[in-house]
KEMI-319624 format. One record per atom (N, C-alpha, C): residue number from 1; x, y, z; atom name; residue in three letters. Coordinates in Angstrom, 3 decimals, padded with zeros to 6 digits. Atoms other than C-alpha are relative to their C-alpha. Layout:
<pts>
    i         u         v         w  at   aa
  NUM         X         Y         Z  CA  ALA
...
</pts>
This chain:
<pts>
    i         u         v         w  at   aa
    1   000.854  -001.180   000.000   N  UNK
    1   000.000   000.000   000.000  CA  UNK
    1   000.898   001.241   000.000   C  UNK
    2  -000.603  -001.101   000.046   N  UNK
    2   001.130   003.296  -000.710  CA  UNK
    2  -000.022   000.718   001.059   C  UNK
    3   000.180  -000.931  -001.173   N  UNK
    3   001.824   006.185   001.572  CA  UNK
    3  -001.031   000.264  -000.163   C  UNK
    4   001.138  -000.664   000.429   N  UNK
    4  -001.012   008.022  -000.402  CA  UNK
    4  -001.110  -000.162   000.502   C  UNK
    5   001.308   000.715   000.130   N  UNK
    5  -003.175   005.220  -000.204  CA  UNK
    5  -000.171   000.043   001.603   C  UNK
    6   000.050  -000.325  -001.342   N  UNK
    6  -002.294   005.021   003.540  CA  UNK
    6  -001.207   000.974   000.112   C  UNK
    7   000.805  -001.128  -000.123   N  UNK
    7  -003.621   008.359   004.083  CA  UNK
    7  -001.318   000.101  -000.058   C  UNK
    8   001.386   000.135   000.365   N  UNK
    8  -006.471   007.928   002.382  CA  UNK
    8  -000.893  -000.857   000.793   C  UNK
    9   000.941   001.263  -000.802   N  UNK
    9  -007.778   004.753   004.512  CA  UNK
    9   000.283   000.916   001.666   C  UNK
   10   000.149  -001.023  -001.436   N  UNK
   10  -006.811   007.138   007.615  CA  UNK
   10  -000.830   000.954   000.345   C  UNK
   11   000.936  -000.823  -000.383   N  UNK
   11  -008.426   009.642   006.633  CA  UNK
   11  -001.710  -000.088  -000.177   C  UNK
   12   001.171   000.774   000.467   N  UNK
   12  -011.389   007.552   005.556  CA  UNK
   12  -000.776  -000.058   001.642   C  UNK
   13   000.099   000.584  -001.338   N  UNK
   13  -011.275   006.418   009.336  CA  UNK
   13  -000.159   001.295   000.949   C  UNK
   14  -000.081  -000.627  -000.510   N  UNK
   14  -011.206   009.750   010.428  CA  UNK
   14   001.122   000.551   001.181   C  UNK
   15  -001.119  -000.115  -000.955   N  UNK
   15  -007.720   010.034   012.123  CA  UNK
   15   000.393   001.204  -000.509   C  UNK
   16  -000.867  -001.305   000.130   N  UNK
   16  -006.398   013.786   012.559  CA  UNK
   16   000.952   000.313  -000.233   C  UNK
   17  -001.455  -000.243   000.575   N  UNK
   17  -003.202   013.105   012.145  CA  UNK
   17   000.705   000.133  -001.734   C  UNK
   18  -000.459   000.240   001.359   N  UNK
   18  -003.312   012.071   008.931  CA  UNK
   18  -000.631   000.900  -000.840   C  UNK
   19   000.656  -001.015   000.477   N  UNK
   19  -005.359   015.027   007.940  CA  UNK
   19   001.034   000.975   000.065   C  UNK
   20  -000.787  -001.344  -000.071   N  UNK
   20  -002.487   017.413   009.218  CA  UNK
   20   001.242  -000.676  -001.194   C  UNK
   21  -000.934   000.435   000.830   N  UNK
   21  -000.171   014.907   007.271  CA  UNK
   21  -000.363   000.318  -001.634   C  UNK
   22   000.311  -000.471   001.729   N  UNK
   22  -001.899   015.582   003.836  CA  UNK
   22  -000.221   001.523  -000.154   C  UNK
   23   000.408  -001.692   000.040   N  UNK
   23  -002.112   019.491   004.783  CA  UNK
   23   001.678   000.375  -000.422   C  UNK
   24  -001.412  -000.255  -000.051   N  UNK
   24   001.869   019.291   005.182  CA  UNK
   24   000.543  -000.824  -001.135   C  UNK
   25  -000.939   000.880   001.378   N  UNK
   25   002.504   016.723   001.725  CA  UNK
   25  -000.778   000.969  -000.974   C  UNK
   26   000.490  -000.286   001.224   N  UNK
   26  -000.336   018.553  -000.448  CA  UNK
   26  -000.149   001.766   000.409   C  UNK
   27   000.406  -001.166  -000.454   N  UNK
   27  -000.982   022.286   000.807  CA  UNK
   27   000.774   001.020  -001.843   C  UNK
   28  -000.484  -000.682   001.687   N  UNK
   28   001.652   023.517  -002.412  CA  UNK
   28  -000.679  -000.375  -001.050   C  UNK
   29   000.949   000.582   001.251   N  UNK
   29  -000.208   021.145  -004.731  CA  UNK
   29  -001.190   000.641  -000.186   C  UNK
   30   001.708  -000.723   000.026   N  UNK
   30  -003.785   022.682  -003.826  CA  UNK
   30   000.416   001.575  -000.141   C  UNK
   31  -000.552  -001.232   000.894   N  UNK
   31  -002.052   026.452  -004.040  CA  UNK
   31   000.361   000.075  -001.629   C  UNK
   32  -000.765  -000.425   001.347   N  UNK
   32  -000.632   025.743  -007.172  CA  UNK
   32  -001.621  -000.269  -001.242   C  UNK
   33   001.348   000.502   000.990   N  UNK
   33  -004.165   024.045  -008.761  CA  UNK
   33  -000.543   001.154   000.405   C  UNK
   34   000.864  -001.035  -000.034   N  UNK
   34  -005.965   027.024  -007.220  CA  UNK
   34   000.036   001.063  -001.091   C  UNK
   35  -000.481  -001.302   000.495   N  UNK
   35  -003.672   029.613  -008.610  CA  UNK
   35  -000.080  -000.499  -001.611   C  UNK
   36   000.887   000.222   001.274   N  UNK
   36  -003.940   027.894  -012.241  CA  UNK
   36  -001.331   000.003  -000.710   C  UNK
   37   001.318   000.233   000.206   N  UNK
   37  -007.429   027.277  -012.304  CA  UNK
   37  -000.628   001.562  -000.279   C  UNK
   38   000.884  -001.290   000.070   N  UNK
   38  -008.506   030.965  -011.643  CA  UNK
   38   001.109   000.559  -000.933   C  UNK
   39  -001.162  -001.276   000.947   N  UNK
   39  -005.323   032.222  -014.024  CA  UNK
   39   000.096   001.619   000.692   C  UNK
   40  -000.144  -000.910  -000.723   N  UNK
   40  -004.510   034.512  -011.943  CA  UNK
   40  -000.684   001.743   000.491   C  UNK
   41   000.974  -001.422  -000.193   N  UNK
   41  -007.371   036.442  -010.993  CA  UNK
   41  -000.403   000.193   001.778   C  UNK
   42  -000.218   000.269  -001.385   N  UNK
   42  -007.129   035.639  -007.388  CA  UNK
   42   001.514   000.265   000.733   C  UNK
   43  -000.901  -000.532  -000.441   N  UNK
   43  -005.160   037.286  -004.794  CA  UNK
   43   000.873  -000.847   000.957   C  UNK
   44  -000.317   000.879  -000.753   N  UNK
   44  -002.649   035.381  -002.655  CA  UNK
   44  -000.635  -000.577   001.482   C  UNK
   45   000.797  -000.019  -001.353   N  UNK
   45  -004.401   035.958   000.374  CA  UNK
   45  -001.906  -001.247  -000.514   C  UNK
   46   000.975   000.778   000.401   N  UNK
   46  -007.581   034.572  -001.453  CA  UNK
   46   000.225  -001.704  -000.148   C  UNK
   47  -000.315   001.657   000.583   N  UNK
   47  -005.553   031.092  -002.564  CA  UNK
   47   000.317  -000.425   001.392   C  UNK
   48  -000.377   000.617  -001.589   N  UNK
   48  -004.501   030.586   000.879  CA  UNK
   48  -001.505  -000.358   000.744   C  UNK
   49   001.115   000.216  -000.504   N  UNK
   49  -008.114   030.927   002.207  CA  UNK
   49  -000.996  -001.176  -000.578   C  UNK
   50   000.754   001.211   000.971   N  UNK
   50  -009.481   028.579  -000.552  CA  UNK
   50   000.833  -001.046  -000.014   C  UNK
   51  -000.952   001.247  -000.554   N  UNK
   51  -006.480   026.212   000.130  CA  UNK
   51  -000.704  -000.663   001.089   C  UNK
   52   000.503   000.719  -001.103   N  UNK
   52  -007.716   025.740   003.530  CA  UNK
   52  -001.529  -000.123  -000.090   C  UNK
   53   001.345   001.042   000.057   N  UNK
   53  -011.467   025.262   002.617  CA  UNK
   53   000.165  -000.875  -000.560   C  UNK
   54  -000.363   001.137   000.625   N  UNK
   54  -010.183   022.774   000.527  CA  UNK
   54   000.207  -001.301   001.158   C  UNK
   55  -000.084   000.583  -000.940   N  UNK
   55  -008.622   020.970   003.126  CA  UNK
   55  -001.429  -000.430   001.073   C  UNK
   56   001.155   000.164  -000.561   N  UNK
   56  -011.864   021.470   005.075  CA  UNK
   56  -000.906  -000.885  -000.561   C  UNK
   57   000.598   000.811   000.667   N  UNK
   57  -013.747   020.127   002.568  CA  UNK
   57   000.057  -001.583   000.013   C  UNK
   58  -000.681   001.245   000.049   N  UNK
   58  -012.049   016.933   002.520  CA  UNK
   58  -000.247  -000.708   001.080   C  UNK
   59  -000.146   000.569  -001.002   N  UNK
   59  -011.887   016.430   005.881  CA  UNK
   59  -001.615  -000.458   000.314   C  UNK
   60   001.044  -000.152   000.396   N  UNK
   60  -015.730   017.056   005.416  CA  UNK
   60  -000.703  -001.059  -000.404   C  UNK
   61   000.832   001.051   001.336   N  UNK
   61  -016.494   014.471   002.549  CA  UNK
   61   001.185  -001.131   000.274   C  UNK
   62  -001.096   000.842  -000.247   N  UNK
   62  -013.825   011.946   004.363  CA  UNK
   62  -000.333  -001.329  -000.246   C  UNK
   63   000.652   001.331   000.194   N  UNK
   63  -016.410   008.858   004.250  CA  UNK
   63   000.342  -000.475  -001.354   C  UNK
   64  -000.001   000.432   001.941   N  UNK
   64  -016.716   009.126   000.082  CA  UNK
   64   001.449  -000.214   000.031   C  UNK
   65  -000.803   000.706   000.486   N  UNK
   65  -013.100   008.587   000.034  CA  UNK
   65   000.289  -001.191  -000.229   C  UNK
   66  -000.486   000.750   000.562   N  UNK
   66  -011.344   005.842  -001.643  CA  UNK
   66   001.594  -000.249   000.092   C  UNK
   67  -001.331   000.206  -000.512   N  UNK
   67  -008.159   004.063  -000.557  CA  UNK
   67   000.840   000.328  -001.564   C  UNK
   68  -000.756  -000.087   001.437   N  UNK
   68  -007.154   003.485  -004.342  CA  UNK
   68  -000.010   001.046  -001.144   C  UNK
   69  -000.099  -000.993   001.266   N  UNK
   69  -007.982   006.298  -006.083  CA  UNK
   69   001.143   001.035   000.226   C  UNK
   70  -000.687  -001.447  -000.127   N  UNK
   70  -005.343   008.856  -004.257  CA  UNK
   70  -000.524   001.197   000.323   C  UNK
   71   000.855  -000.879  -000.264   N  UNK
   71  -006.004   011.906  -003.056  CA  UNK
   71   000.427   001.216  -000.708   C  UNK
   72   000.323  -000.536   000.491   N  UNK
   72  -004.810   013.918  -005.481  CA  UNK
   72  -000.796   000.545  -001.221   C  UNK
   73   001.129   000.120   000.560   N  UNK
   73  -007.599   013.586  -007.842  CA  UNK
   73  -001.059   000.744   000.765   C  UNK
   74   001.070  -000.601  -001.210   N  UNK
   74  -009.644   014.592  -004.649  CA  UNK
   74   000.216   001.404   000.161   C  UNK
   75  -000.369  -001.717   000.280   N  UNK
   75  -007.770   017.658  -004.198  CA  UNK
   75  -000.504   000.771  -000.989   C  UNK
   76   000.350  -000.386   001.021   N  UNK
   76  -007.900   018.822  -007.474  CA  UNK
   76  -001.058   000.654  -000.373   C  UNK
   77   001.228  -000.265   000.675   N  UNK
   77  -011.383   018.574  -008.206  CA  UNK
   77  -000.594   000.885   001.309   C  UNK
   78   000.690  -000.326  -001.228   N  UNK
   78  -012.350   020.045  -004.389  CA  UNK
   78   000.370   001.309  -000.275   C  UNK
   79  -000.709  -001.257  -000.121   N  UNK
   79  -009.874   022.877  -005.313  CA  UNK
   79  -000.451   000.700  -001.428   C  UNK
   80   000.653  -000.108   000.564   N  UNK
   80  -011.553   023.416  -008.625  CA  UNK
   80  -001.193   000.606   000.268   C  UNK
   81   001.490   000.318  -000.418   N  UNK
   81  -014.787   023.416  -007.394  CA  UNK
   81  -000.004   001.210   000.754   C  UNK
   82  -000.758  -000.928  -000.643   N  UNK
   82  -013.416   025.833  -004.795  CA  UNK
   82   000.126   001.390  -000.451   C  UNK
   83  -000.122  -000.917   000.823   N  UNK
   83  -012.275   028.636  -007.268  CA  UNK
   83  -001.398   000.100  -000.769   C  UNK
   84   001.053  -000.744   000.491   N  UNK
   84  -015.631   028.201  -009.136  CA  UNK
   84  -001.043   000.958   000.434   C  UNK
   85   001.292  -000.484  -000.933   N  UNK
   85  -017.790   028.854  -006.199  CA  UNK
   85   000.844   001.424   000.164   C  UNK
   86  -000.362  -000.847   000.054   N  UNK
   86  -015.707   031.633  -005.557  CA  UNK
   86  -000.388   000.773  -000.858   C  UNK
   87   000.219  -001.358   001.482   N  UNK
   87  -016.212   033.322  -008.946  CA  UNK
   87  -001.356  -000.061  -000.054   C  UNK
   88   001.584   000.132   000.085   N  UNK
   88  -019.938   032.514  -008.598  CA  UNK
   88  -000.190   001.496   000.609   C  UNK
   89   000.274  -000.946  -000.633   N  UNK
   89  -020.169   034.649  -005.649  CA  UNK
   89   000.214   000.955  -000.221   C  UNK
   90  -000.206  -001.263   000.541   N  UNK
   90  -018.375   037.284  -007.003  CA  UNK
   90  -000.335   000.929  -001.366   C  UNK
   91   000.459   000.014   001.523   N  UNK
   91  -020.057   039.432  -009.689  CA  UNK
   91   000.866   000.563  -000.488   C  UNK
   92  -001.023  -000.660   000.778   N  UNK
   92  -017.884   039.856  -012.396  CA  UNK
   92   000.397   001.710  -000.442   C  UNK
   93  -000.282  -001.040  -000.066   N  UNK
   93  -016.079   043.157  -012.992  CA  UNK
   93   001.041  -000.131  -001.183   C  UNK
   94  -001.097  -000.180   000.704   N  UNK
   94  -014.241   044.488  -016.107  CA  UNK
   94   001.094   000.457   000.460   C  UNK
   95  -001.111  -000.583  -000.615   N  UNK
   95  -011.685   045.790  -013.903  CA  UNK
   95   000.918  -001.290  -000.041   C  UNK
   96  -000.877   000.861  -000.193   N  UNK
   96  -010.358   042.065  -013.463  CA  UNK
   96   000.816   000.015  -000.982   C  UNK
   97  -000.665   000.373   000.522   N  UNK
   97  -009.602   041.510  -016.764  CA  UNK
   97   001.386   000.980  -000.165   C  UNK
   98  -001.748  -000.864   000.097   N  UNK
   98  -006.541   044.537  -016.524  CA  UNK
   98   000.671  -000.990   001.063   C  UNK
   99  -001.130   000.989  -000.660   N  UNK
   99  -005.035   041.714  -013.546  CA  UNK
   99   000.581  -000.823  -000.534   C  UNK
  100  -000.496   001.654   000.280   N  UNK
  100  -004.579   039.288  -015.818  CA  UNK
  100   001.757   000.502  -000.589   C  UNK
  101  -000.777  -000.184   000.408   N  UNK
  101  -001.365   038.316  -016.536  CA  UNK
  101   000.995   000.206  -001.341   C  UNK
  102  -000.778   000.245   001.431   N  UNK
  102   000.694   038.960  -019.661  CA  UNK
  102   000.745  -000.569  -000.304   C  UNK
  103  -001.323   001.129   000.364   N  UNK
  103   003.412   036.413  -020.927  CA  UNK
  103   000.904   000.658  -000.467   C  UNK
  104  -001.035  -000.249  -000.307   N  UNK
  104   006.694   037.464  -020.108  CA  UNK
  104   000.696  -000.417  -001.373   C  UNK
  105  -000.969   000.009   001.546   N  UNK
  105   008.206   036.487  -023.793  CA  UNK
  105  -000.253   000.599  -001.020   C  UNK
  106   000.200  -000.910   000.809   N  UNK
  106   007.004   039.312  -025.244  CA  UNK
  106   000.903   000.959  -000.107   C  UNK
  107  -000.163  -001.335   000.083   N  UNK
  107   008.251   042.355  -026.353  CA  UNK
  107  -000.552   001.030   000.406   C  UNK
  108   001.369  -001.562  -000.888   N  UNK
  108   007.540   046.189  -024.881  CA  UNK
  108  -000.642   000.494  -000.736   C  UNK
  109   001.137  -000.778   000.420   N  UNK
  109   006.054   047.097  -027.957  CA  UNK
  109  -001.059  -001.346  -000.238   C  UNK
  110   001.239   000.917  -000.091   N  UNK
  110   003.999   043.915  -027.913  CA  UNK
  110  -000.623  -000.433   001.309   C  UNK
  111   000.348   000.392  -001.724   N  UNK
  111   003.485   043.630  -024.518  CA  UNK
  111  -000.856   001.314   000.129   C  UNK
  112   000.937  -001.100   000.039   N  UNK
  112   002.257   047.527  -024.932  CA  UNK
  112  -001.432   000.081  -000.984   C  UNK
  113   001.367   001.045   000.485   N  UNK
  113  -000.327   046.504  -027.875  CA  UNK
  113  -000.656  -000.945   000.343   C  UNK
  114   001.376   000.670  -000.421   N  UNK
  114  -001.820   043.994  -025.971  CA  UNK
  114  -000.598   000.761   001.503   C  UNK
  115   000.510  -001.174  -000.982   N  UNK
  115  -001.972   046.481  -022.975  CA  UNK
  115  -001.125   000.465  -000.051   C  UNK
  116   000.509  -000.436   000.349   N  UNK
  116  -003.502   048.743  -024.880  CA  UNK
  116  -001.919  -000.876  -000.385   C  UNK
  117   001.462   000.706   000.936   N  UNK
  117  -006.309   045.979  -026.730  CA  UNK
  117  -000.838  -000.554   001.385   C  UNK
  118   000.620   000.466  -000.854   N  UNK
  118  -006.858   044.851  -023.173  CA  UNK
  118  -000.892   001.152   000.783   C  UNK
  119   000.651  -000.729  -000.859   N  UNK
  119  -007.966   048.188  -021.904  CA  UNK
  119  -001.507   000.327  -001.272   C  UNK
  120   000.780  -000.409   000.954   N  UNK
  120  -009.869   048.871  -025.191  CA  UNK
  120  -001.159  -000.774   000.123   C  UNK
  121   000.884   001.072   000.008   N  UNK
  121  -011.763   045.283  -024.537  CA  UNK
  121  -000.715   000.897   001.393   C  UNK
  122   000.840   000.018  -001.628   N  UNK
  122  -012.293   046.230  -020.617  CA  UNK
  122  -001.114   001.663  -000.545   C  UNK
  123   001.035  -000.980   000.800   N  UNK
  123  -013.956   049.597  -022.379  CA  UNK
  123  -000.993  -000.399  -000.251   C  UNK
  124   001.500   000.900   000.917   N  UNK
  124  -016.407   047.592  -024.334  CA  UNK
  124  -000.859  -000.131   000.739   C  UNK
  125   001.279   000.987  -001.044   N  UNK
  125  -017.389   045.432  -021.573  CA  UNK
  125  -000.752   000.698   000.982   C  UNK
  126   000.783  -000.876  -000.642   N  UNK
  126  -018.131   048.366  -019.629  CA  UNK
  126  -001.086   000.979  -000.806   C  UNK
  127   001.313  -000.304   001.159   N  UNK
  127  -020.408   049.781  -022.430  CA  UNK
  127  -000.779  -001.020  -000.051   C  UNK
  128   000.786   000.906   000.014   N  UNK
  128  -021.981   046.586  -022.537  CA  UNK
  128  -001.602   000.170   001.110   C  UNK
  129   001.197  -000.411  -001.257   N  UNK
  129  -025.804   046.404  -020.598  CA  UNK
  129   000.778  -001.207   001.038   C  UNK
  130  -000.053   001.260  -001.319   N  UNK
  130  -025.024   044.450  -017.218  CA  UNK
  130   000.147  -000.998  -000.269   C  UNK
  131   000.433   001.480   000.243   N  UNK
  131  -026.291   041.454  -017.700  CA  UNK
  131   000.629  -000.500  -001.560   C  UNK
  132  -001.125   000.185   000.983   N  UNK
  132  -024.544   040.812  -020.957  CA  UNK
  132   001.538   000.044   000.253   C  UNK
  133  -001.523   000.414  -000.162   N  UNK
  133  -021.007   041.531  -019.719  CA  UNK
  133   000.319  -001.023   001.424   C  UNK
  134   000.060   000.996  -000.977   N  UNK
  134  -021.790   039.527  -016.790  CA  UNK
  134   000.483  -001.105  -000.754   C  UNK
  135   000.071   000.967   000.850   N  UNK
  135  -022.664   036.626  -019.250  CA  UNK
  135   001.428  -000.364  -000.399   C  UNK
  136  -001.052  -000.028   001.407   N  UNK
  136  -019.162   037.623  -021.658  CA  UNK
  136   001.132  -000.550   000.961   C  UNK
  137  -000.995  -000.450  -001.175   N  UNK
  137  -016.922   038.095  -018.138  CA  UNK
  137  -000.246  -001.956   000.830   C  UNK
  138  -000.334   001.023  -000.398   N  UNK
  138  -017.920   034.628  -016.788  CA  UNK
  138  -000.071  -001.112  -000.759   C  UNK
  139  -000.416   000.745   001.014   N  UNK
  139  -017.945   032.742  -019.986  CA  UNK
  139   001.703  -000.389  -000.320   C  UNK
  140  -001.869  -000.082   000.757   N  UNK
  140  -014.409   033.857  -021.102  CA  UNK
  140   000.674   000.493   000.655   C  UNK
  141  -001.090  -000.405  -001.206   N  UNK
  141  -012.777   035.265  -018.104  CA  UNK
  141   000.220  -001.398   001.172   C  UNK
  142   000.151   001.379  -000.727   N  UNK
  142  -013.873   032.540  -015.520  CA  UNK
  142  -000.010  -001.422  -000.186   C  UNK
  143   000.085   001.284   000.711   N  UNK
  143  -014.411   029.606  -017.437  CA  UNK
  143  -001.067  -000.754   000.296   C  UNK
  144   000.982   000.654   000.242   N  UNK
  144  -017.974   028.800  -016.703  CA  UNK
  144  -000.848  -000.810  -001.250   C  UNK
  145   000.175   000.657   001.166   N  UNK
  145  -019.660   026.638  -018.544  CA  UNK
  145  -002.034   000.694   000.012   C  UNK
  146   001.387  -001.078   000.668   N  UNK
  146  -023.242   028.226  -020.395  CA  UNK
  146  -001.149  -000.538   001.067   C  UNK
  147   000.906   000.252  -000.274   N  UNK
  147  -025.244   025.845  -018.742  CA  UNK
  147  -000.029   000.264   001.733   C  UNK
  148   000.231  -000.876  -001.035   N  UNK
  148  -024.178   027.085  -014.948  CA  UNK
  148   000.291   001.509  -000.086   C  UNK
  149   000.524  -001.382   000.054   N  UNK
  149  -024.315   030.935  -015.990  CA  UNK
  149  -001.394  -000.489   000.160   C  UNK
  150   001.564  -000.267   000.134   N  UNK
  150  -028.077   030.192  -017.239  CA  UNK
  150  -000.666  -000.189   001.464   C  UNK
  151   000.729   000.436  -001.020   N  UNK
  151  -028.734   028.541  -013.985  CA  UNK
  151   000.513   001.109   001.389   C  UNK
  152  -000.941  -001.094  -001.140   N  UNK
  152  -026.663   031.382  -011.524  CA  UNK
  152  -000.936   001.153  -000.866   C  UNK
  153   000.831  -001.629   000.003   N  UNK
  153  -028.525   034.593  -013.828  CA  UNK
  153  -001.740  -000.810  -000.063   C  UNK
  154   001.598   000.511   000.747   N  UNK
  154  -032.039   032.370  -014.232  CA  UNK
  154  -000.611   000.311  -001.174   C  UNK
  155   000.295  -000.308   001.730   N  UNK
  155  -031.619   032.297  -018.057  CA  UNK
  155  -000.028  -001.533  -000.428   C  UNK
  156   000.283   001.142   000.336   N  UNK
  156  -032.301   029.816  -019.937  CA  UNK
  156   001.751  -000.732  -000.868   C  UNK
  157  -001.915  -000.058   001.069   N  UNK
  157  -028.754   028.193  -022.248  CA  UNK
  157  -000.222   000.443  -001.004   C  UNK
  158   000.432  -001.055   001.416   N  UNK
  158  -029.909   029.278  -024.886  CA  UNK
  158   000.161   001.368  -000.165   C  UNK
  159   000.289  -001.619  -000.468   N  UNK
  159  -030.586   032.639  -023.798  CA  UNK
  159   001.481   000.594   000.203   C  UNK
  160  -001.487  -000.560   000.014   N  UNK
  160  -026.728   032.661  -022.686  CA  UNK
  160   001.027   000.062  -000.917   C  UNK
  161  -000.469   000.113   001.064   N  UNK
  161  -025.574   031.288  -025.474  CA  UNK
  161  -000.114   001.314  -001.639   C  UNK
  162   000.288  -001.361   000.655   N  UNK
  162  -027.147   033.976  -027.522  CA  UNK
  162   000.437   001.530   000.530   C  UNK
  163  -001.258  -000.221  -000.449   N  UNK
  163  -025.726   036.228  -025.292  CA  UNK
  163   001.287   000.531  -000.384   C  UNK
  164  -001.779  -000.105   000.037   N  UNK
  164  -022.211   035.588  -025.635  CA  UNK
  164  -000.024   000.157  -001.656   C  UNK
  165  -000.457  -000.789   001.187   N  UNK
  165  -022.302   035.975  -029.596  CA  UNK
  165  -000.693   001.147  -000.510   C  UNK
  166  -000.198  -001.375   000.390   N  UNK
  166  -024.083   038.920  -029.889  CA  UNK
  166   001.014   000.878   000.446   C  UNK
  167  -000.713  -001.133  -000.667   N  UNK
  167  -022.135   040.315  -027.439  CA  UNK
  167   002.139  -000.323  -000.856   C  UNK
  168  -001.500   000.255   000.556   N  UNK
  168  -018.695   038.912  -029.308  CA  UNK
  168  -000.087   001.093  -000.928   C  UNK
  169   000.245  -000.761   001.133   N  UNK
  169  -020.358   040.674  -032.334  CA  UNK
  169   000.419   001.439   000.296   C  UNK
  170   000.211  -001.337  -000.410   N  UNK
  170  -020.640   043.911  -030.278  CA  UNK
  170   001.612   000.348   000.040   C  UNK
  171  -001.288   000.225  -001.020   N  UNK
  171  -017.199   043.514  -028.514  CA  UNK
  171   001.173   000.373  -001.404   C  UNK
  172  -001.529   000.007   001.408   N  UNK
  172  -015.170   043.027  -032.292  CA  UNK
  172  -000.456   001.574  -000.382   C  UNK
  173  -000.098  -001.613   001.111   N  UNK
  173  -016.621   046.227  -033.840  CA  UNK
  173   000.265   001.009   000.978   C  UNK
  174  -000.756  -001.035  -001.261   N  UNK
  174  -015.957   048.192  -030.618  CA  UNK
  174   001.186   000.034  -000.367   C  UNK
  175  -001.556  -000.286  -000.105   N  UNK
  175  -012.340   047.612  -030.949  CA  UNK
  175   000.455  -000.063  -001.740   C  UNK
  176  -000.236  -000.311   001.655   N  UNK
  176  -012.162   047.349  -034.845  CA  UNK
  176  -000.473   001.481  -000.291   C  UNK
  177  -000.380  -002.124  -000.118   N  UNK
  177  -013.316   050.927  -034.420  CA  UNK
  177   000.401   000.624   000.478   C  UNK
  178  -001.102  -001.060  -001.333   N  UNK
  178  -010.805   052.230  -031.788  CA  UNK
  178   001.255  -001.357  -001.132   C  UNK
  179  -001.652   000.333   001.039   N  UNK
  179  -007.523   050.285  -034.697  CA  UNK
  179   000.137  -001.617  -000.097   C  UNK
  180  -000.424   001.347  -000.183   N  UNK
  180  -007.819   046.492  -033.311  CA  UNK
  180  -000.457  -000.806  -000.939   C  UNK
  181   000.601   001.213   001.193   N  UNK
  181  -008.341   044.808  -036.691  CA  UNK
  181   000.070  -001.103   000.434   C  UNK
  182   000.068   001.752  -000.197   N  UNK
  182  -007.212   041.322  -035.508  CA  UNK
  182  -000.605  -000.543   000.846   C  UNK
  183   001.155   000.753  -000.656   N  UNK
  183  -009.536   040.701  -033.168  CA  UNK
  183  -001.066  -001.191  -000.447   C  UNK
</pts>
């Protein structure tokens, strides 16, 4: 039997120790899935707090474990799950998308053109009605999927789905009329 698996039948059993033991082997693993998952739209202080509901969680839903499956599979998906609810609660804001990060193997005048196309977008989305950049902001910022928007604004999928390409429609000629042809 593995250590892992250990663990897992411990913490199945409900032993504390072995709960602080998977806080002290996985705690970087569940930071690091957090901080991917949301692409860095979450503040450190936030990944630390959603780290440890994670952990909570677990300790939580300890019965449903499984000696053989591992627990980082468990993690993962708890810490997932984790970051979505998070972005649920929070209503989206074009302000995020200026946090995001830019990829460091750029150039300053390409690193300044996408600057620029990013403030031009966060423009848009703030012209947008509400409820439409809501829709655009947790589609393609968050990574919801259509059918929990419809069910979080009480729209139908359809309804979101329609939605997100008018509002793409809207979104390209906004910035194709402020220079951003390649959009």
């Amino acid at each position: 039997m593995t250590e892992e698996n250990r663990l897992t039948a411990a913490l199945a059993r409900g032993d504390t120790a072995a709960l602080e033991a998977v806080i002290d082997g996985y705690a970087a693993y569940v930071a690091a899935v957090i901080r991917n998952f949301s692409r860095g739209m979450l503040s450190a202080e936030d990944i630390d707090e959603l780290a440890a509901e994670v952990f909570v969680h677990l300790w939580q839903g300890r019965e449903r474990l499984e000696g053989d499956k591992g627990l980082r599979p468990y993690l993962s998906a708890i810490a997932r799950n984790a970051v979505k609810n998070r972005f649920r609660a929070m209503p989206p804001a074009a302000e995020d998308i200026s946090e995001l990060e830019i990829a460091s193997d750029l150039d300053v005048a390409q690193r300044a053109e996408l600057n620029a196309a990013m403030d031009c977008l966060k423009e848009g989305i703030d012209s947008l009605a509400k409820q439409d950049g809501e829709v655009f902001l947790r589609f393609y910022f968050y990574g919801e999927k259509t059918s929990d928007i419809a069910r979080y604004m009480n729209l139908t999928e359809s309804t979101v789905r329609s939605k997100l390409t008018r509002t793409r429609r809207k979104l390209k000629a906004y910035m194709t009329e402020r220079g951003f042809d390649y959009v």
